[in-house]
C-alpha positions as CSV (number, residue, x, y, z in Angstrom):
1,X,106.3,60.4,79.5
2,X,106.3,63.6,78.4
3,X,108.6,64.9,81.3
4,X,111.1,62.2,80.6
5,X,111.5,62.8,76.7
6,X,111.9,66.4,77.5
7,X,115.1,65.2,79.9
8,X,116.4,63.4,77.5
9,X,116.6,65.7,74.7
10,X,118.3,68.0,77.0
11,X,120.7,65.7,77.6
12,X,121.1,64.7,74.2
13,X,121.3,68.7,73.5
14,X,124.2,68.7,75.8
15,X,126.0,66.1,74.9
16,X,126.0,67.2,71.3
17,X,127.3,70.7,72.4
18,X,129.6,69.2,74.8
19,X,130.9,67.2,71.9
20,X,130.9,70.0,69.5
21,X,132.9,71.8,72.0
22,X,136.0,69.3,72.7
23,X,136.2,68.5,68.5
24,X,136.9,72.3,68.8
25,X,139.1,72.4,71.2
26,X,142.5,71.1,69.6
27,X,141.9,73.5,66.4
28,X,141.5,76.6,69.2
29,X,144.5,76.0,71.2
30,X,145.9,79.3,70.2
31,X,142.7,81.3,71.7
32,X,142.8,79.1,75.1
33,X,144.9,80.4,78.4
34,X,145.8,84.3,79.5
35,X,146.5,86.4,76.6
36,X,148.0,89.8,76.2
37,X,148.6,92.2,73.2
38,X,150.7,94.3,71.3
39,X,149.6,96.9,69.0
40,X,151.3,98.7,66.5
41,X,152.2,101.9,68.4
42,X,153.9,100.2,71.6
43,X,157.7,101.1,70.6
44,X,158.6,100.2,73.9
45,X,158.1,96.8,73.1
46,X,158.8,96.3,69.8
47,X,162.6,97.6,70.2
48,X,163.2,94.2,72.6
49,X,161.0,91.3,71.2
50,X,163.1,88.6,73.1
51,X,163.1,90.7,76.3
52,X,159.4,91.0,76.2
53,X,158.7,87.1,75.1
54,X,161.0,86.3,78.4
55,X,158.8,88.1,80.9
56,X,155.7,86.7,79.0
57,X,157.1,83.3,79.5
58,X,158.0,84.0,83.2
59,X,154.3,85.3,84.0
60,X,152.5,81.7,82.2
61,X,151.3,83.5,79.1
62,X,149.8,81.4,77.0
63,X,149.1,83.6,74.0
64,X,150.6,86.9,72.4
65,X,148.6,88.9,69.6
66,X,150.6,90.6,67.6
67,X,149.1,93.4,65.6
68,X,150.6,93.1,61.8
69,X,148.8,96.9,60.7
70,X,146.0,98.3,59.8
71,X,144.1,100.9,56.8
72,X,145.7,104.1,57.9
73,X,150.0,101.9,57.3
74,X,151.4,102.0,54.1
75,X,152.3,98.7,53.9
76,X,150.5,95.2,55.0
77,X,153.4,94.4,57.6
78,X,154.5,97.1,59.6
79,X,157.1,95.9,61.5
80,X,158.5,92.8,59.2
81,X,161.7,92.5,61.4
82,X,159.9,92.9,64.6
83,X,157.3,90.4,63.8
84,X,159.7,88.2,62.9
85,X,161.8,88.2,65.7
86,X,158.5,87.6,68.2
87,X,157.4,84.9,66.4
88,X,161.5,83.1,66.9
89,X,161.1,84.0,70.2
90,X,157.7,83.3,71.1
91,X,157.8,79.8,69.6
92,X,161.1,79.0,71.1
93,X,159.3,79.8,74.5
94,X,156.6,77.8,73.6
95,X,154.0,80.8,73.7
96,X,151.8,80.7,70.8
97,X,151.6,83.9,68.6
98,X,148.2,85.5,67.2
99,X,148.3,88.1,64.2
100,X,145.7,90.6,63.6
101,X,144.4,93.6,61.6
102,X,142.4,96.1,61.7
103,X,140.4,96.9,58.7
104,X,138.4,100.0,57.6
105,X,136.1,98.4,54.9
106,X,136.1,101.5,52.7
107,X,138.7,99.3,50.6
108,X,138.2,95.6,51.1
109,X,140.4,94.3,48.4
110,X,143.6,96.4,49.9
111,X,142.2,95.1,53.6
112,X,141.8,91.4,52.0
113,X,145.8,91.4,50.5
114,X,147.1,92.9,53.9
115,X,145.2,89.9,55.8
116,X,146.3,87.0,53.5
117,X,149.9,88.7,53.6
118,X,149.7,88.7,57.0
119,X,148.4,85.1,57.6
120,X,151.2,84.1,55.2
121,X,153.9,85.5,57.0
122,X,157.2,83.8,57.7
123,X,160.0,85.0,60.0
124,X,163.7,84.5,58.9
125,X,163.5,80.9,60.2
126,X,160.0,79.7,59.1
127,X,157.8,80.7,61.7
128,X,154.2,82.1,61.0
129,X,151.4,82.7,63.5
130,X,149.4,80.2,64.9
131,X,145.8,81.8,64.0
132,X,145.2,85.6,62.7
133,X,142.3,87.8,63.9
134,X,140.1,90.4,62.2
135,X,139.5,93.3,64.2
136,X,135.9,94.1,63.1
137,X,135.2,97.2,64.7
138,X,135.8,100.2,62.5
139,X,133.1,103.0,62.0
140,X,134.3,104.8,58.7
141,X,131.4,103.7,56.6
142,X,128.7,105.7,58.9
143,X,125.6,103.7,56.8
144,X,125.3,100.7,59.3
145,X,124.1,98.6,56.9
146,X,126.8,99.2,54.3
147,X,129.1,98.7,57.1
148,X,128.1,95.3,57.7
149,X,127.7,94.0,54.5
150,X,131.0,95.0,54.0
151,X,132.6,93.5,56.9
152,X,130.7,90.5,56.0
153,X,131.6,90.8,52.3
154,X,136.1,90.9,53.2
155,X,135.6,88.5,56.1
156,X,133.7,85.8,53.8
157,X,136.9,86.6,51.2
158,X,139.2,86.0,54.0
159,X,137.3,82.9,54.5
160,X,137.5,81.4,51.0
161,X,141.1,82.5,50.7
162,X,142.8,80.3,53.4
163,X,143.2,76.9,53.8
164,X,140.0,75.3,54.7
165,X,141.0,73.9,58.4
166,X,143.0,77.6,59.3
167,X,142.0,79.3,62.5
168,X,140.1,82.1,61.9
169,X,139.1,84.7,64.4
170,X,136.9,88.1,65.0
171,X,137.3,90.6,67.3
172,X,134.4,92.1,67.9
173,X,132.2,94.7,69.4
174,X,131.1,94.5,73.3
175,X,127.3,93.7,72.8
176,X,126.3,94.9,76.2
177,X,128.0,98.5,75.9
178,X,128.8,98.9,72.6
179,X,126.2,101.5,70.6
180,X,128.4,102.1,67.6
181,X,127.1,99.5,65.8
182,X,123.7,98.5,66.1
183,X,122.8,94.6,65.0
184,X,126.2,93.6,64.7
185,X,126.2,90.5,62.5
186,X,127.2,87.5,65.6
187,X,125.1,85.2,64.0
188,X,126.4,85.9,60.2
189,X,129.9,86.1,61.3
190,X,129.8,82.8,63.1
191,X,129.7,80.7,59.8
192,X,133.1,82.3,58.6
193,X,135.4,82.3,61.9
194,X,136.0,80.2,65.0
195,X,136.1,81.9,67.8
196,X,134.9,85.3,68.9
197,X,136.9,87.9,71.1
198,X,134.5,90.4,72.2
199,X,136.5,93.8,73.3
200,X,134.6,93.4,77.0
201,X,136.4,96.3,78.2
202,X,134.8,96.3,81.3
203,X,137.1,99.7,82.7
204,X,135.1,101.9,79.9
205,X,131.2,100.5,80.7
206,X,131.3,100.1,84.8
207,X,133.2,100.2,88.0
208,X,133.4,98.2,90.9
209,X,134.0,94.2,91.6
210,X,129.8,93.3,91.2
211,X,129.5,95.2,88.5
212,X,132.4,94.3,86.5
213,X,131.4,90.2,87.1
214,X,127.7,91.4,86.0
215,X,128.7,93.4,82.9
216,X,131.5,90.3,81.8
217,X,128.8,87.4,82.3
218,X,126.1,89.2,80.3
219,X,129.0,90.1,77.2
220,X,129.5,86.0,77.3
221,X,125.8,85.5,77.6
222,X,124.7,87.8,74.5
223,X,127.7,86.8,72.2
224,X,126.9,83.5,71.9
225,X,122.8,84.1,72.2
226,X,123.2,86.6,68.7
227,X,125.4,83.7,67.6
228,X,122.6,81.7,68.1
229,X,125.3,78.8,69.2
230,X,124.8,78.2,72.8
231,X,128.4,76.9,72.8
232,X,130.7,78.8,70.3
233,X,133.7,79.6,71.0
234,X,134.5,83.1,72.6
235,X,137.7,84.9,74.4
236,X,136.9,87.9,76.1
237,X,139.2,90.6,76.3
238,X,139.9,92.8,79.6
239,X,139.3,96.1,79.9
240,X,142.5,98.9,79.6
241,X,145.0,97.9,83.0
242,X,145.6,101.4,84.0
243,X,141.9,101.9,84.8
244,X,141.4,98.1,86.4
245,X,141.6,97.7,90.3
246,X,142.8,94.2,91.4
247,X,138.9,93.4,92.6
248,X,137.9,94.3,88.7
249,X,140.4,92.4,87.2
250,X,139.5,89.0,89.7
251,X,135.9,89.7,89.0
252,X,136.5,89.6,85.2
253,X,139.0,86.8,85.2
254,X,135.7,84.3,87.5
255,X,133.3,85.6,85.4
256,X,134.8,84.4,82.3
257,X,135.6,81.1,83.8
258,X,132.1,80.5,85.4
259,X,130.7,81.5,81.3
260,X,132.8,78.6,79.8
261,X,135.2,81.5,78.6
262,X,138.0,79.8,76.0
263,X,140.3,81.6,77.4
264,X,141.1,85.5,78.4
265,X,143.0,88.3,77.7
266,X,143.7,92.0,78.8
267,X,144.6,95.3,77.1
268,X,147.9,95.6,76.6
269,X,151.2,94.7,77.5
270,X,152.4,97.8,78.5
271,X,150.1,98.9,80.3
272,X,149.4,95.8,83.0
273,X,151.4,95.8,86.2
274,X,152.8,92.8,88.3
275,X,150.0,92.2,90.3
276,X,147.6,92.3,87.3
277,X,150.3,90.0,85.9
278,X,150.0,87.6,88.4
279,X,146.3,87.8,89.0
280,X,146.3,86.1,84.9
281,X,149.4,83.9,86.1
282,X,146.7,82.1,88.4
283,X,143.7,82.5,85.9
């Protein structure tokens, strides 16, 4: 008897998770399929938004993020005209379009504007981003607690400041590698966003096809155990392309689809060559 209610409420477990998952899924559309991104300092591809959105589209990108700035700009948009223009031209491809920011916390009311002014952002014919992202990564507040209670402190105001059903996401530390920052709040974190995308930069923690599978399924593994949430939402993102072999790159892309992965991503644009290009195409 005792065997058989202990079956059960596994099943039942599941089935709530598996159900919690798919309500998910809909909102989270923007963080599922390939992914690639575009910081600030590419100028490369920044001067030709419509030429890069047309190669995106040809190599089955789902997803672009679009970095809007971050503490060390002067102003909360960097590139107004250039954002605009990828958002025209992503949406007319029918790619979807991810903002994000990168804030130091030493100043979480300028950090909170630039976020909101970012999220709010319309290009010259009414587009805005599908979801925005907050890099949570910086290390200029060297007291770890402070740190995180002030990256908890301007990611809860982000919270409260947008609509109540708007995408929300955090990019986060690698759990497995990263040392920088020591109990990283997952579990605190999880009540304000929706999905997770843990920098798994796999080409800066190991080498070789094994290893890089290993290192990817444990990331996935300790994300959503510190999240306490055995099926939140999480992206991972790739390691830099100019360091990734084919094998590392194939054993990343399994390992996040054997971890339930939402979808993937790899650093950057500009630096991921046509067979890394269509490795993701078949992801």
């Amino acid at each position: 008897m005792r065997n058989a209610l202990a079956v059960l409420l596994v099943c039942v477990l599941a089935a709530v998770a598996a159900h919690a998952s798919a309500a998910r899924a809909p909102r989270l559309a923007a963080y599922s399929g390939t992914g690639t991104w575009i910081s600030i300092y590419d100028r490369v591809a920044w001067r030709t938004p419509e030429r890069v959105v047309a190669r995106l589209r040809a190599r089955h990108i789902h997803t672009l993020y679009l970095q809007t700035s971050n503490d060390r700009q002067r102003t909360a948009i960097r590139r107004p005209a250039g954002v605009g223009r990828f958002l025209d031209a992503a949406h007319a491809a029918g790619i979807r379009v991810v903002g994000w920011y990168l804030p130091s916390f030493t100043d979480n009311r300028r950090d909170l504007s630039r976020i909101l002014a970012g999220a709010a952002f319309r290009s010259a014919n009414g587009q805005s981003f599908d979801s925005f992202a907050l890099d949570v990564e910086s290390t200029k507040i060297r007291s770890i607690p402070q740190r995180t209670r002030r990256a908890l402190q301007l990611v809860a105001a982000v919270r409260r400041a947008l609509p109540k059903p708007y995408v929300l996401g955090a990019i986060t530390i690698d759990p497995v590698g990263a040392r920088y920052w020591p109990r990283y709040p997952f579990r605190r974190l999880a009540s304000q966003v929706d999905v997770f995308l843990p920098m798994a930069y796999f080409t800066a923690r190991t080498s070789g096809a094994r290893n890089v599978a290993a290192y990817s399924r444990a990331n996935m593994r300790r994300v959503r155990s510190l999240a306490e949430d055995a099926s939140f939402p999480v992206h991972p993102i790739g390691g830099d392309m100019r360091d990734a072999t084919v094998a590392e790159l194939r054993a990343f892309l399994r390992a996040a689809a054997s971890t339930n992965a939402l979808g993937v991503s790899v650093w950057e644009y500009g630096r991921t060559s046509p067979t890394q290009w269509m490795l993701l195409a078949r992801s």
